[in-house]
C-alpha positions as a Markdown table, in Angstrom:
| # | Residue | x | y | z |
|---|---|---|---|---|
| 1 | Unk | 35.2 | 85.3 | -61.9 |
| 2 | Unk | 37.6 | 84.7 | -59.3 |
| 3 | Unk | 37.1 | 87.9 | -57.9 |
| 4 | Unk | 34.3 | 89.9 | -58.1 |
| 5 | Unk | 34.5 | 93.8 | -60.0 |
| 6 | Unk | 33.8 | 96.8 | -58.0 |
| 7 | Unk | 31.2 | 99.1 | -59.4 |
| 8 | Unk | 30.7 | 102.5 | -57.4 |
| 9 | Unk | 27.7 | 104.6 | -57.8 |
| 10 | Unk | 27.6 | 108.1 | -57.2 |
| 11 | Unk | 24.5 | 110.5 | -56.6 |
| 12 | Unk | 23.1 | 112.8 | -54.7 |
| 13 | Unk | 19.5 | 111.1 | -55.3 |
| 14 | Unk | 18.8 | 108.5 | -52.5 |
| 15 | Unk | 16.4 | 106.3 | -55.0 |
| 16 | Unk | 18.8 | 106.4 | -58.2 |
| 17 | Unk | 21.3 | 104.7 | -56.1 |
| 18 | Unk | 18.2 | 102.1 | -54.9 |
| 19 | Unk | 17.6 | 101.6 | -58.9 |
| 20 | Unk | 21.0 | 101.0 | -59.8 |
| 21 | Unk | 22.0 | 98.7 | -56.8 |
| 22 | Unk | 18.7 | 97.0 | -57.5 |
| 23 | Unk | 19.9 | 96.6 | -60.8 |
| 24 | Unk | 23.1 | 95.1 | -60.6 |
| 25 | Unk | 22.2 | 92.8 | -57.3 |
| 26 | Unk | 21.6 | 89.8 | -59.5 |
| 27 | Unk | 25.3 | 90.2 | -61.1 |
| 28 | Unk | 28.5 | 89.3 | -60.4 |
| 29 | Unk | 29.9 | 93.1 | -59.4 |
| 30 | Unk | 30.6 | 94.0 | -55.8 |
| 31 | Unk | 28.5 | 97.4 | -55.7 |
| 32 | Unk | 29.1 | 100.3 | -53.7 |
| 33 | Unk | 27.6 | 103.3 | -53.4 |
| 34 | Unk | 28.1 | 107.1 | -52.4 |
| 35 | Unk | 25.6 | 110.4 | -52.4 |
| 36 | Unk | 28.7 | 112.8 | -53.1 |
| 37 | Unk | 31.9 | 113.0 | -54.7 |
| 38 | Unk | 33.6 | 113.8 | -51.3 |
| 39 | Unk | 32.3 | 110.6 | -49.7 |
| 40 | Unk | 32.7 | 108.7 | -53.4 |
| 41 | Unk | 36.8 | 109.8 | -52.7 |
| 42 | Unk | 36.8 | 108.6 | -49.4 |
| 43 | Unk | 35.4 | 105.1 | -50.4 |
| 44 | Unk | 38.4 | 105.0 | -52.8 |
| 45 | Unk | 40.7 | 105.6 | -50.0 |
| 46 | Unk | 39.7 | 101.4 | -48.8 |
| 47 | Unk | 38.5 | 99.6 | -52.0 |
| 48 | Unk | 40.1 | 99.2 | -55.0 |
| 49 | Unk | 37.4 | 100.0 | -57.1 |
| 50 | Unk | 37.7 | 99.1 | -61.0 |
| 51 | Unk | 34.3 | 101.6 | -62.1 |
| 52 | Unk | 32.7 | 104.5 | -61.1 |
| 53 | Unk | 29.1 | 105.2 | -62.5 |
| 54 | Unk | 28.7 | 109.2 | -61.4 |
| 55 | Unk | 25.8 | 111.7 | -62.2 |
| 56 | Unk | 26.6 | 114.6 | -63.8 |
| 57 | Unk | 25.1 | 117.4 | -61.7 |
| 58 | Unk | 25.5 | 117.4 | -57.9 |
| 59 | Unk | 25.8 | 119.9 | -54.9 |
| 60 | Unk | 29.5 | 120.7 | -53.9 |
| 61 | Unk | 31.3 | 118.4 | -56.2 |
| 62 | Unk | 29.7 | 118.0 | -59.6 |
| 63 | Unk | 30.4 | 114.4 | -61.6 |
| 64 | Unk | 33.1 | 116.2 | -64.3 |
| 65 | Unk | 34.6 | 117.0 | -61.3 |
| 66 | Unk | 35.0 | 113.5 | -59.3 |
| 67 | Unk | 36.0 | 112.2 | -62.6 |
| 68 | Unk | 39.0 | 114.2 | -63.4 |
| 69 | Unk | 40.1 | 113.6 | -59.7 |
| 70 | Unk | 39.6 | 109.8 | -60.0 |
| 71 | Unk | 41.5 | 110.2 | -63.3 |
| 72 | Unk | 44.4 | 111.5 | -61.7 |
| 73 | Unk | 44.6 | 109.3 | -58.5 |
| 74 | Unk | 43.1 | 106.5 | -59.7 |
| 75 | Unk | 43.9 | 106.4 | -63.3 |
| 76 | Unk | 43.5 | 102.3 | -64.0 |
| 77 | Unk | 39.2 | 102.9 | -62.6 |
| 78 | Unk | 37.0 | 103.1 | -65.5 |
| 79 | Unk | 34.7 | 106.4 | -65.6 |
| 80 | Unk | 31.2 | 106.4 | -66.3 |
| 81 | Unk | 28.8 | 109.7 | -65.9 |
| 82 | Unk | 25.2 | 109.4 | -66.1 |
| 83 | Unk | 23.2 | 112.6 | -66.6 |
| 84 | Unk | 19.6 | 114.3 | -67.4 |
| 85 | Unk | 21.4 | 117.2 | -68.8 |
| 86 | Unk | 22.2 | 115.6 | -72.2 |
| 87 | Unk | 23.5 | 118.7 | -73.4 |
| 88 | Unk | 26.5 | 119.3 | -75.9 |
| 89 | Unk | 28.6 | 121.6 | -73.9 |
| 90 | Unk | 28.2 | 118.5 | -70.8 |
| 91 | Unk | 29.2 | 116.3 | -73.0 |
| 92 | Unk | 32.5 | 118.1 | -74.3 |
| 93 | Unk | 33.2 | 119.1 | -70.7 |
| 94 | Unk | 33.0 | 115.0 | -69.3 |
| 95 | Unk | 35.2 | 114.0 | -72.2 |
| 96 | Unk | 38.2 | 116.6 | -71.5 |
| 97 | Unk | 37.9 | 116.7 | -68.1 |
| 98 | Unk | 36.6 | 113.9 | -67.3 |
| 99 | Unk | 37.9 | 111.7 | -69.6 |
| 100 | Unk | 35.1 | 109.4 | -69.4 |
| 101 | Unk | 34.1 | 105.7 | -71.3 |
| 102 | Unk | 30.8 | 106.7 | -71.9 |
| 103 | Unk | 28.3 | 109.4 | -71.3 |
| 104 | Unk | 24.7 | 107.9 | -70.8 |
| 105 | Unk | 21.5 | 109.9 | -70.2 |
| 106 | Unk | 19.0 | 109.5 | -67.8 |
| 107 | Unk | 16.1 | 108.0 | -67.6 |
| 108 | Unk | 18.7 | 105.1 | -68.7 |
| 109 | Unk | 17.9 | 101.9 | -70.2 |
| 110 | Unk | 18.8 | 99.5 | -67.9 |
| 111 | Unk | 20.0 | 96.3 | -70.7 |
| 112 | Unk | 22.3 | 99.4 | -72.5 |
| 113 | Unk | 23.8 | 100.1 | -68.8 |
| 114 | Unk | 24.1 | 96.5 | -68.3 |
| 115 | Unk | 25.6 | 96.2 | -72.0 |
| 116 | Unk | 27.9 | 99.5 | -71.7 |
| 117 | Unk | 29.2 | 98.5 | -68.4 |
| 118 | Unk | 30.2 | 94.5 | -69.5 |
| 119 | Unk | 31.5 | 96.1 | -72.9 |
| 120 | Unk | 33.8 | 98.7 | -70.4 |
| 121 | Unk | 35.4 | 95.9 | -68.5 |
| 122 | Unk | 36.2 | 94.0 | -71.9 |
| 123 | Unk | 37.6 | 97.2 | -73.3 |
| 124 | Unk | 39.6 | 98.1 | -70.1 |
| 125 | Unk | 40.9 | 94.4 | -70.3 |
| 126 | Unk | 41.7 | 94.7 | -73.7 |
| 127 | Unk | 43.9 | 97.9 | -72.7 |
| 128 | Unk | 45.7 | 96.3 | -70.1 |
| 129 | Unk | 46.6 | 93.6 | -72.4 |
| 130 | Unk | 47.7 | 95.8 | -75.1 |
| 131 | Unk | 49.9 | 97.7 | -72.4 |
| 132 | Unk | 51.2 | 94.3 | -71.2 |
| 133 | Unk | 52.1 | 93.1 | -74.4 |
| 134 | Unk | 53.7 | 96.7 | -75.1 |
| 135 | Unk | 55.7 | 97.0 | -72.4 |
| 136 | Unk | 57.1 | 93.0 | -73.2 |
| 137 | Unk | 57.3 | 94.4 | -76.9 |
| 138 | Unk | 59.4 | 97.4 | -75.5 |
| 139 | Unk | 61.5 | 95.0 | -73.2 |
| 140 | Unk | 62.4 | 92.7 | -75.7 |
| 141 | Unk | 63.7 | 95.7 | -78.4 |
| 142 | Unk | 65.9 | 96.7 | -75.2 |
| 143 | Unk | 67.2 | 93.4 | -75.2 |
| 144 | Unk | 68.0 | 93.1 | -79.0 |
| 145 | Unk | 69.5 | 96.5 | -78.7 |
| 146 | Unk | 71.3 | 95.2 | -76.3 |
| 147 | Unk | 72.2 | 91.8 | -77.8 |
| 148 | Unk | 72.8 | 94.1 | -81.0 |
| 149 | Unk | 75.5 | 96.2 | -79.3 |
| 150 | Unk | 77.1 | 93.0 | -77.5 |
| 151 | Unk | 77.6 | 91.3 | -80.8 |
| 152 | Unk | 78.5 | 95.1 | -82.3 |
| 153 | Unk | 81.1 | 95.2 | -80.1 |
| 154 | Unk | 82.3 | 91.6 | -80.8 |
| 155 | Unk | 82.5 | 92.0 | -84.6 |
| 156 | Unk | 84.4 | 95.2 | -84.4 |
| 157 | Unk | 86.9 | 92.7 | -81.8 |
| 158 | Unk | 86.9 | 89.8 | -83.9 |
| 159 | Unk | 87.4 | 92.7 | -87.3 |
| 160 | Unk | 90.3 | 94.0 | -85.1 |
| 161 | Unk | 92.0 | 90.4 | -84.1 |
| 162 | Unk | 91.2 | 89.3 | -87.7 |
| 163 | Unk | 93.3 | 92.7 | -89.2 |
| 164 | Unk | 96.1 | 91.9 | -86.9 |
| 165 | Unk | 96.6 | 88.4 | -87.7 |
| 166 | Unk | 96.4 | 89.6 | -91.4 |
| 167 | Unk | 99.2 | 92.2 | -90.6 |
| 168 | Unk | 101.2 | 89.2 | -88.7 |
| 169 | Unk | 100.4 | 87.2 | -91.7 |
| 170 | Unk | 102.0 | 89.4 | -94.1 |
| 171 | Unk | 104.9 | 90.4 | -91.8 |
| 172 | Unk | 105.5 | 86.3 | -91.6 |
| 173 | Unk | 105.2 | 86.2 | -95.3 |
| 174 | Unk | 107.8 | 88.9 | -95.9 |
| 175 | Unk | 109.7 | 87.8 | -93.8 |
| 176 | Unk | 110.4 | 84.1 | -94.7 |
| 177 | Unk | 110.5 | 85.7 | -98.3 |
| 178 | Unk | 113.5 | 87.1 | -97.5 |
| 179 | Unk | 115.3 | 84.0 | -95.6 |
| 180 | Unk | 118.1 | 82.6 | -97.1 |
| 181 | Unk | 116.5 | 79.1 | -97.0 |
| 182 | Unk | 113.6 | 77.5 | -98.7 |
| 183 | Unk | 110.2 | 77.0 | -97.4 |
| 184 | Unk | 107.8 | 74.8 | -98.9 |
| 185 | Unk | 104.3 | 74.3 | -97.5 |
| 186 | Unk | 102.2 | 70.8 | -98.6 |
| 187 | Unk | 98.8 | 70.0 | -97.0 |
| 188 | Unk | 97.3 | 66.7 | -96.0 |
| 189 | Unk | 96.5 | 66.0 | -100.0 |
| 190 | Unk | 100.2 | 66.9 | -101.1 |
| 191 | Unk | 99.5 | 70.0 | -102.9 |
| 192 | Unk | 102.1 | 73.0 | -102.7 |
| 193 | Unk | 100.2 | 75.6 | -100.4 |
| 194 | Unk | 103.2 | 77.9 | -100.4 |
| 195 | Unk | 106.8 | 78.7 | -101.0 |
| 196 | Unk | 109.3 | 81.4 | -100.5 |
| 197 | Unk | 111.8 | 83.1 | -103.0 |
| 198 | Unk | 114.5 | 81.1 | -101.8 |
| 199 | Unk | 113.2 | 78.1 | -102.7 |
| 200 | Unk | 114.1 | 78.2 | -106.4 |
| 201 | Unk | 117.6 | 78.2 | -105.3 |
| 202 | Unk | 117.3 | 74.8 | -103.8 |
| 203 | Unk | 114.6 | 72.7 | -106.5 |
| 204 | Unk | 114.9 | 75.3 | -109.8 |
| 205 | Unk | 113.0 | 78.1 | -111.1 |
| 206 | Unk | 109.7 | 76.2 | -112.3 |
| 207 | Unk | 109.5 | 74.1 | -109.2 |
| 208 | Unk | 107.0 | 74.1 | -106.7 |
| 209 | Unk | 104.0 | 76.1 | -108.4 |
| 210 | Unk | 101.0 | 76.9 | -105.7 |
| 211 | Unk | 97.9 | 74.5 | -105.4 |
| 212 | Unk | 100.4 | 71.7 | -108.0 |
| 213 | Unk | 101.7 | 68.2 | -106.5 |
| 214 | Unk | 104.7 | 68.1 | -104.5 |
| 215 | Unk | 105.4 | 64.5 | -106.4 |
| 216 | Unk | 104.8 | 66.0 | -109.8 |
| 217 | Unk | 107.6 | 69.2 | -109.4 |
| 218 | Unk | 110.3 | 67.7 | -107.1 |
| 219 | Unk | 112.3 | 64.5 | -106.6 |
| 220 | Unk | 110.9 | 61.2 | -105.3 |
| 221 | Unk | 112.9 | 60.9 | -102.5 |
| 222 | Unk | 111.8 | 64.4 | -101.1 |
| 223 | Unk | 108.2 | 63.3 | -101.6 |
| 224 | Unk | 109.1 | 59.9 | -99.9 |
| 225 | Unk | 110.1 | 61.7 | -97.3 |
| 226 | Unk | 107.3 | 64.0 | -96.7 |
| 227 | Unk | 105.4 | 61.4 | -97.0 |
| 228 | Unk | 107.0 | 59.4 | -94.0 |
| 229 | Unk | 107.3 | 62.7 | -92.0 |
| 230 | Unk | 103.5 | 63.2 | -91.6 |
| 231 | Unk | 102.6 | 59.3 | -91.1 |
| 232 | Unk | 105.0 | 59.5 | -88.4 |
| 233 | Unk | 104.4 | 62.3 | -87.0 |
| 234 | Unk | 107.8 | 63.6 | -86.2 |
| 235 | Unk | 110.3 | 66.3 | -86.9 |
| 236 | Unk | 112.6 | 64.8 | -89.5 |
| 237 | Unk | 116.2 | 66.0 | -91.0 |
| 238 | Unk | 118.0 | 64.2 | -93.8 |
| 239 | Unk | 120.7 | 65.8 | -96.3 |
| 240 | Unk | 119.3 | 64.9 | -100.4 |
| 241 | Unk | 121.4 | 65.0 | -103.2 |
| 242 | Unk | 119.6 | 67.0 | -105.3 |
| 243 | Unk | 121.4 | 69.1 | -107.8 |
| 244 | Unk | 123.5 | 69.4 | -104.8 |
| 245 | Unk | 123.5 | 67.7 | -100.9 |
| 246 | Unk | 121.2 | 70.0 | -99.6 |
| 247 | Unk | 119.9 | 69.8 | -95.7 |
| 248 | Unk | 116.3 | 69.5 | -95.6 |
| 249 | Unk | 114.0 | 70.0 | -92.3 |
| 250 | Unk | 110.5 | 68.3 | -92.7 |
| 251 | Unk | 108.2 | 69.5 | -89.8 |
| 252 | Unk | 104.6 | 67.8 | -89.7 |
| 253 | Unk | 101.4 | 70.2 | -89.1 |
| 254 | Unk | 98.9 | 69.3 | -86.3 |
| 255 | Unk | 96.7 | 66.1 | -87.2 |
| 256 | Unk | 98.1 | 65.3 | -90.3 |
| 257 | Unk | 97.3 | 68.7 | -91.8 |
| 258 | Unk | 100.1 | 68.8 | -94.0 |
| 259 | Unk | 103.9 | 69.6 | -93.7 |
| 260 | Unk | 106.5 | 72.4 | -93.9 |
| 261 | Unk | 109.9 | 71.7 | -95.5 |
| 262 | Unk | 113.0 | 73.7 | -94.5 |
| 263 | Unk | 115.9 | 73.7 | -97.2 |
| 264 | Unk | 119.3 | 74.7 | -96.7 |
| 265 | Unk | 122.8 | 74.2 | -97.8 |
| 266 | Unk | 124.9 | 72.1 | -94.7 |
| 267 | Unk | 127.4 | 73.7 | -92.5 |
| 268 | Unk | 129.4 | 72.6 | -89.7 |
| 269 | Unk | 128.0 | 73.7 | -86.2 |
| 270 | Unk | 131.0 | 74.9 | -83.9 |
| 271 | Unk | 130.8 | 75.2 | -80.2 |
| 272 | Unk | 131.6 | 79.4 | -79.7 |
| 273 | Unk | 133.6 | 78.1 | -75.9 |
| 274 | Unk | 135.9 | 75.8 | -77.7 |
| 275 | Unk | 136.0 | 76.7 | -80.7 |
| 276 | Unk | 136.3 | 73.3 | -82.4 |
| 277 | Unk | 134.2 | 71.8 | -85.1 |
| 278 | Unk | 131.3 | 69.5 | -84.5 |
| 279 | Unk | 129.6 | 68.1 | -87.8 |
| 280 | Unk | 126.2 | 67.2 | -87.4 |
| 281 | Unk | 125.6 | 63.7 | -88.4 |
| 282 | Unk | 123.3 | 62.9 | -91.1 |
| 283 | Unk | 121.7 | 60.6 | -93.4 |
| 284 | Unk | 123.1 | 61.3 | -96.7 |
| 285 | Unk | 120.6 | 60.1 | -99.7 |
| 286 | Unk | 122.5 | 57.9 | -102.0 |
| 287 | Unk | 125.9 | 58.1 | -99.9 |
């Protein structure tokens, strides 16, 4: 042991306390001793004492007595009483109000003494781990509570964010629905992600169905052209003959992701000071 256990006897009988100190000299316990519960209280008061072995009957201060009071000011000492009067109702009485380990009648046996007081430290030892490991089972509930709340709280954000962008979403998507212009959307692998109504206007009614080729529903040129928009990289505006010269807009996605196609019918730009025309200058497809 790195430190020795405190043991204090009390008894009013000068030769029980010989036997017992004789009895324990040979161990590895730091024994005291005390002939009353007044004086065992004061010895309490300067050693930290881990258990007390009392007698049961004693002038002034009786052992049930000491006991409870060690109980309540000393709850982490062990309690021991040791008694002739082996009676029942002494029995019940160290138990409540003592709330002893063990009751052991004299004349003892000194191996069980030995034996009950080794099997006492193990068992208190045991208790102190099973409160240790409690309280860390009790801390670490608090902290998945905790933890539980935290990431509560963050899925009820993350649910709100998500039902926004949802609402933005379908605002966007009603929205471009109702521009007078088309808008096609084509990811990385050329497949039609999206279009609006107006888009029928521009490539015909069957064009452009979702999750189909772009090169299998519209001219080669426009597919040339999306094609040269995302390699490059760049914003691109050329005016097709299609049924019609139509002005087309290709805008590549972020890291070749895709493209978005912007179709519309040319008009002449005018400057609202002047007044006077200005034609935007274009490459015409097959001009």
């Amino acid at each position: 042991m790195d430190e020795k256990q405190t043991i204090l006897i009390v008894d009013d009988e000068a030769n029980v306390l010989k036997a017992l100190k004789r009895l324990l000299f040979d161990t590895d316990y730091r024994v005291l001793t005390a002939p009353s519960g007044e004086e065992a209280l004061a010895l309490f008061e300067k050693n930290e004492i881990d258990l007390i072995i009392s007698d049961y009957r004693m002038p002034g201060m009786n052992g049930v007595q000491l006991l409870s009071s060690v109980k309540e000011r000393f709850p982490e000492t062990i309690r021991i009483i040791l008694s002739g009067y082996a009676d029942v109702e002494s029995i019940v009485e160290a138990i409540n109000d003592g709330h002893v380990y063990k009751f052991l009648a004299k004349p003892w046996n000194d191996q069980e003494l030995l034996t009950t007081i080794q099997r006492s430290f193990e068992h208190h030892t045991l208790q102190q781990e099973n409160l240790q490991l409690l309280y860390e089972l009790r801390r670490a509930n608090t902290e998945l509570t905790s933890l539980a709340r935290s990431l509560e709280g963050k899925v009820e954000e993350r649910t709100r964010d998500l039902a926004q962008k949802n609402r933005a979403l379908e605002v966007a998507r009603k929205i471009l629905n109702l521009l007078p212009h088309g808008v096609v959307g084509v990811d990385s692998e050329g497949l039609i992600v999206y279009v609006n109504q107006a888009t029928r206007m521009f490539l015909g009614p069957d064009a452009c169905g979702l999750g189909t080729p772009l090169s299998g529903t519209t001219d080669a040129q426009l597919v040339e052209f999306v094609q040269r928009t995302v390699s490059s990289g760049k914003q691109c505006e050329r005016i097709m003959h299609l049924d019609q010269p139509v002005e087309v807009v290709c805008t590549p996605l972020p890291e070749g992701a895709g493209a978005i196609l912007c179709l519309s019918y040319p008009i002449d730009e005018r400057d609202p000071d002047s007044g006077q025309s200005n034609q935007i200058s274009k490459e015409v497809s097959g001009a």
